[in-house]
N, C-alpha and C positions, 0 to 999 in steps of 0.2 A: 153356536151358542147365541141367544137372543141377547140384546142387550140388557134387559132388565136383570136377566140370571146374571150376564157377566159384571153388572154392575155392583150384585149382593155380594158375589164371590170376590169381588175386589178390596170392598170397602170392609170386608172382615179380613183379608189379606194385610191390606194398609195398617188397619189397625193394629193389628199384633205384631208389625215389625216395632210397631212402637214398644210393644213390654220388653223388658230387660231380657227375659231370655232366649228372644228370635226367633218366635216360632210362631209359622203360622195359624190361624184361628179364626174365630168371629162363625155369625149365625144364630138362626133360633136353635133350640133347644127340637131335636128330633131325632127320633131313633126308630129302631125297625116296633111296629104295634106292639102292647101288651098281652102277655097273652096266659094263659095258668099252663104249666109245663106240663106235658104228658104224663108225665112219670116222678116219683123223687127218692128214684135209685140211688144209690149210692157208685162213687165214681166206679168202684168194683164190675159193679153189675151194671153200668152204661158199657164197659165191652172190653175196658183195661186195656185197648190202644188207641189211639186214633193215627191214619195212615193220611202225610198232607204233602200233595203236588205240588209245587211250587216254581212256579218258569223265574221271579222274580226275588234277588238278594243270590245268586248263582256264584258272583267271584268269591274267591276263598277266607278272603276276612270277612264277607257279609253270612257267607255261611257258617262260618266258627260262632259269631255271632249269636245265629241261632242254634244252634247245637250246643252251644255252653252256656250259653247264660238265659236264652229263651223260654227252650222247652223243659231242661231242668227246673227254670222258674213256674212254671204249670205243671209240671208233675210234684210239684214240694205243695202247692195251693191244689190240686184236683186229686193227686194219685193217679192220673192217668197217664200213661206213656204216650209220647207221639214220636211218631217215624214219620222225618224228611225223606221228602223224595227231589233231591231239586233233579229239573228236566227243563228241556225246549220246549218250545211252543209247538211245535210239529209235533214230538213226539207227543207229546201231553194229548195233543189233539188225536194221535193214533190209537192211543190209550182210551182214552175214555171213549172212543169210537168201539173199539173192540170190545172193552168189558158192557158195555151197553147193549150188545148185538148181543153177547155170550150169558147175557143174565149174571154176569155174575163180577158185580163192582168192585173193588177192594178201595178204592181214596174215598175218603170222604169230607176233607178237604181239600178247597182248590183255590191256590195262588196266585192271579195273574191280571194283565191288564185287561181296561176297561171293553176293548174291543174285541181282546181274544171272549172276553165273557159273554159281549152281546153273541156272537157265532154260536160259542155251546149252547147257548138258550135256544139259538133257533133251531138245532137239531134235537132239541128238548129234553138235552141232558141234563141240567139241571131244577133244583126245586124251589119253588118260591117259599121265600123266607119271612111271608106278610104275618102270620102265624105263631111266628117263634120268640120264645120270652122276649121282655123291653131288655134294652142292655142299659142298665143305672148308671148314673155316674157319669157320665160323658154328652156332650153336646156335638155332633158331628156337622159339618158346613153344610150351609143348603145344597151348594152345588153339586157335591159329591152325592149327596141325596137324592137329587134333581138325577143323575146321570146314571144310580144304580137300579131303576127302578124303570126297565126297557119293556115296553109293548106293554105296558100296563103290570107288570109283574116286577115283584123286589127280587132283583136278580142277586146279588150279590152285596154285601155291607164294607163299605169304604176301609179300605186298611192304610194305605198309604197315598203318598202325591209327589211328583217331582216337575222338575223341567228343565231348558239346559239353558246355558248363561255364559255370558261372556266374564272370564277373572282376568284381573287385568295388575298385573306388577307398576306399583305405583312408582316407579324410573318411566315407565311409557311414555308418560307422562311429559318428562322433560321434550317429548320428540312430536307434541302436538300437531297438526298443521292450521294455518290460519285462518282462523273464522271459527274455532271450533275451542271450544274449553271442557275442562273437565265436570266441569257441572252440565255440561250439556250430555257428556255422557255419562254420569251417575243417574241424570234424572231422564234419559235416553228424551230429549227437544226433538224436534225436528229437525235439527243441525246433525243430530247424530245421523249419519245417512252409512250405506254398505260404499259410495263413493267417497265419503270423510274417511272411511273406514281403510280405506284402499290409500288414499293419500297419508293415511298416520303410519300406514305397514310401511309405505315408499319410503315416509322419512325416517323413520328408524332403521331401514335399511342404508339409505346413505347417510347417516351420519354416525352409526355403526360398525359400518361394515357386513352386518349378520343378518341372516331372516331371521326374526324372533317372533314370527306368528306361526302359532302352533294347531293344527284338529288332530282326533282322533283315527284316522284314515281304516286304521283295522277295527275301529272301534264301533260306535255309532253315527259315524260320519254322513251314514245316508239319512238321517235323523235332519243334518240340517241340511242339507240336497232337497227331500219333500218336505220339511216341514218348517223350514225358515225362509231361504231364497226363494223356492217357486210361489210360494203364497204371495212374497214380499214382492218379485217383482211381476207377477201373473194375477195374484187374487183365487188362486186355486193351489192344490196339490197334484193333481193329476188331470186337470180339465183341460187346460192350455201345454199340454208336457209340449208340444212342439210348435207353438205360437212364435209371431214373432218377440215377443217378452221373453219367450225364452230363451229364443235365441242371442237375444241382450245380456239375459241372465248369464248364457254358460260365457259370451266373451266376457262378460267382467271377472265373474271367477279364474277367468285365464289368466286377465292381468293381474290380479290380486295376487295368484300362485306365485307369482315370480318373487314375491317376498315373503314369502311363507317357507320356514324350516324343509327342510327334503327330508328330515328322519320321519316326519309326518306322515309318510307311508307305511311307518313300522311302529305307529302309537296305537295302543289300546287304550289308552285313558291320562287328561292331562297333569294329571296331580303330579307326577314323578319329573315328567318334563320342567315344568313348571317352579320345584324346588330346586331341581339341577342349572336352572336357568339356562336352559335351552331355549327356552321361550320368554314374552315381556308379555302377549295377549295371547291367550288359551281360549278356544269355545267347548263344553262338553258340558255333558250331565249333569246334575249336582250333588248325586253320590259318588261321582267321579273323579271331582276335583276337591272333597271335603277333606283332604289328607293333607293338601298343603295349605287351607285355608286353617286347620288344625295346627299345624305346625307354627305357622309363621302367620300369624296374622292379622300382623301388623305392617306386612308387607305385601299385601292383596288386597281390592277391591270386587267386588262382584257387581256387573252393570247391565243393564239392559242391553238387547244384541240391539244395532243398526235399523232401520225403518230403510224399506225400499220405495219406488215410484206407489206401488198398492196399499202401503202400511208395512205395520212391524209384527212379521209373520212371527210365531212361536208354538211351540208343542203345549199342551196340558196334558201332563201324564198322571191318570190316575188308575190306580192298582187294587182291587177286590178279593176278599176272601167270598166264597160258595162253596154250597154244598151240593154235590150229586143226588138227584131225582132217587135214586136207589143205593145210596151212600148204606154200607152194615151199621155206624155207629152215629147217626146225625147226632143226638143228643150230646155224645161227648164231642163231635166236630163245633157243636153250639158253643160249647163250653171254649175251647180254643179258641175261636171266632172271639167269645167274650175276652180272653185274655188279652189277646192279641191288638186290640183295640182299647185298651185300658186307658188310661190318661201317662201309667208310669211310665208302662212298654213303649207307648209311644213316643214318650221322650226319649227311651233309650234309644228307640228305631233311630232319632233322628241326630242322635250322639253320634251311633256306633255305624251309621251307615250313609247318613246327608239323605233320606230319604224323609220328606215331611209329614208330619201327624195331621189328620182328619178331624181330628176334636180337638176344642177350642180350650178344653184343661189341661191339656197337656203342656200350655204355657207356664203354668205355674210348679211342672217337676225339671223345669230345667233352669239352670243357673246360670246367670249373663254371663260369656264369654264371645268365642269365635264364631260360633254359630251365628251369634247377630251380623255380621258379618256376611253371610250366605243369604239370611232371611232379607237384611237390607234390599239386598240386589236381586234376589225373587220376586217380593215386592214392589220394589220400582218400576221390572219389569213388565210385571200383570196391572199396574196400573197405569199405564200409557197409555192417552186418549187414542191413537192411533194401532192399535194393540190389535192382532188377526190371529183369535185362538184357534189353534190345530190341534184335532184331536186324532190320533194313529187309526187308519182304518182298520177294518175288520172285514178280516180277509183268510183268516181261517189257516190251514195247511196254506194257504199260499203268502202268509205272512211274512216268512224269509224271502221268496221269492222275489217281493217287491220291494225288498230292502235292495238286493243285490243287483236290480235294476237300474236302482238308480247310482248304484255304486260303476256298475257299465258303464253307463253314461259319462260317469266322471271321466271314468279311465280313459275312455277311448278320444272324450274331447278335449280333456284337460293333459292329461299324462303324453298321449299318443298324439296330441294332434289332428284328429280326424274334423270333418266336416259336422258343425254343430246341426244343422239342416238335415243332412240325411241320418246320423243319428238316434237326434231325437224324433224323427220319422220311423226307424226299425226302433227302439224301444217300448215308443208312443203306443205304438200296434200291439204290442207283447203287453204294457199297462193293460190297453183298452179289452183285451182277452181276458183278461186276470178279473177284471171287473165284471163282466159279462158271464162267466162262467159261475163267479157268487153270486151275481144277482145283484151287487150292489150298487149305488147313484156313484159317478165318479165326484169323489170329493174335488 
């Protein structure tokens, strides 16, 4: 990301944590062209269902979610039905591969992130969307605009955004170490460092007794494996996988472990840990952990993660809805898309699931509470001078794969003990294949 982009995206970010109800915003006014609509069928005769993939809102309260209160909400306003399909990314990818080969599509919406969408584009499964009515009412952030519109074509229109963040139980607190304050990690200084960070786990350990630093390990843990640490202390995600930086990188995460929870092997997400207090400093997701920021939250902070020797590595996840190049019902997938992208829904999204809205009115359907709270600590984080946005490659089918690589890596260096050198030497090779076979620059 250039800095001028990262710059707009920030300072509309900043902004909106200021409105009372926490959510993020800002931006000119832009939306997919105007355009006079093909047809003005009635929802009837646009096709009476629409059939929508979706790899993204999977766990089962994100799902209920939209099964109860989503799409009933667009069948009560269109009369049209829609059928979820939630799926992987793999699969989805097998999917749409095959009904493309076979002539014969069935989804005509598609759910998923930014990178899975660049890939379908480039095996030109999907249609551009320059064409298709304006969507009124809504103001969408430039950058998500900036990011939907790859190789010169509108691939896909912005549906949601996340990232993942450190919550941090405000007792941590009492177990500082010195030279370092909490303002330094609200507004993540350059004091805040992954070594400060290492020194606060220590001392809450000894003067505890307990590890109370908590990740996801079954969860999205390879999430901050590439996209926090290796940036932080490399400047890459996969460039340097076996430099000596990294090899720095994976000794510090060694020592860091020693004060880290052990159930941390068997966490899927820290919301639960976190209320149980199992844990005092949690990293994951932000629709991950909006359960105990919900609950209690008056008892949580949300902070920027740690800056390494390179900067303060972090994910930018953003999520699009598209439509198939040979989709049976585009018009009523359009009509979904419009829903779905509202100003209400999207506040709902970011109610009922911590996943953040794309347009900038959807600050004004939500109501100050705990959410501010989560927005605070998103946007503190995206706005650090030192800030190294990582966006998930796009890598297609081999997506999962290079999750579980870096999850390898951990196991074998951290868990097991092995040589961090030779290692990330047999991994590095296995990245550098995975790369090479997309086609794509190693991020």
């Amino acid at each position: 990301m250039n800095k001028k982009m990262l710059g707009l995206f920030l300072v509309g970010v900043l902004t909106a944590a200021i409105f009372a109800s926490g959510c993020i915003g800002g931006g000119q006014t832009s939306t997919t062209p105007s355009s006079t609509p093909s047809s003005t069928a009635s929802p009837s005769e646009v096709g009476g269902k629409v059939v929508w993939a979706s790899t993204q809102l999977m766990p089962p309260a994100e799902r209920a979610f939209l099964l109860n209160t989503v799409l009933p909400g667009f069948k009560e306003k269109t009369g049209i039905d829609a059928e979820l399909i939630p799926i992987s990314q793999s699969d989805l990818n097998m999917r749409l591969a095959a009904e493309e080969k076979s002539g014969k599509v069935t989804i005509s919406v598609i759910g998923d992130l930014h990178g899975a969408m660049d890939y379908y584009d480039s095996q030109g499964w999907l249609m551009d969307l320059s064409d298709m009515p304006k969507l009124e009412g809504r103001t969408f952030i430039p950058i998500f605009q900036e990011y939907s519109v790859i190789r010169g074509k509108k691939v896909y229109v912005p549906w949601m955004s996340a990232t993942y963040v450190m919550v941090i139980n405000k007792e941590a607190f009492k177990y500082l170490p010195e030279g370092l304050t909490e303002e330094d990690v609200m507004k993540g200084t350059d004091k805040w460092t992954y070594d400060a960070f290492l020194a606060w786990s220590k001392n809450i350990y000894e003067q505890t007794g307990k590890k109370l630093v908590g990740f996801p390990v079954k969860g999205l843990f390879h999430r901050f494996l590439h996209g926090y640490l290796y940036p932080s202390y490399t400047g890459y995600e996969v460039k340097k996988f076996d430099s000596p930086e990294a090899i720095e990188m994976w000794g510090y995460l060694k020592d860091l472990w020693q004060y880290v929870n052990p159930a941390s092997t068997t966490w899927d997400a820290m919301a639960d840990p976190l209320l149980r207090g199992d844990v005092l400093i949690a990293w994951d997701h932000t629709a991950r952990i909006k359960d105990a920021i919900t609950k209690e939250p008056d008892k949580y902070v949300v902070a920027p993660v740690p800056r390494g020797p390179k900067g303060r590595g972090f994910i930018l996840v953003v999520a699009g809805l598209a439509i198939p190049k040979d989709a049976p019902n585009k018009e009523g997938a359009w009509k979904l898309i419009d829903y779905l992208t509202t100003p209400k829904v999207q506040a709902e999204t970011l109610s009922q699931t911590g996943f953040f809205p794309v347009v900038k009115e959807a600050s004004e359907e939500l109501p100050a509470g705990p959410l501010k709270v989560l927005a605070k600590g998103v946007a503190a984080q995206q706005s650090t001078p030192d800030a190294l946005v990582v966006m998930i490659p796009n890598l297609g089918k081999y997506g999962g794969q290079f999750g579980d690589l870096y999850k390898e890596a951990f196991r074998r260096i951290v868990l097991q003990g092995e040589d961090p050198a030779q290692v990330t030497k047999d991994i590095g090779a296995k990245l550098n294949s995975i790369f090479q076979e997309v086609g794509v620059p190693l991020p």
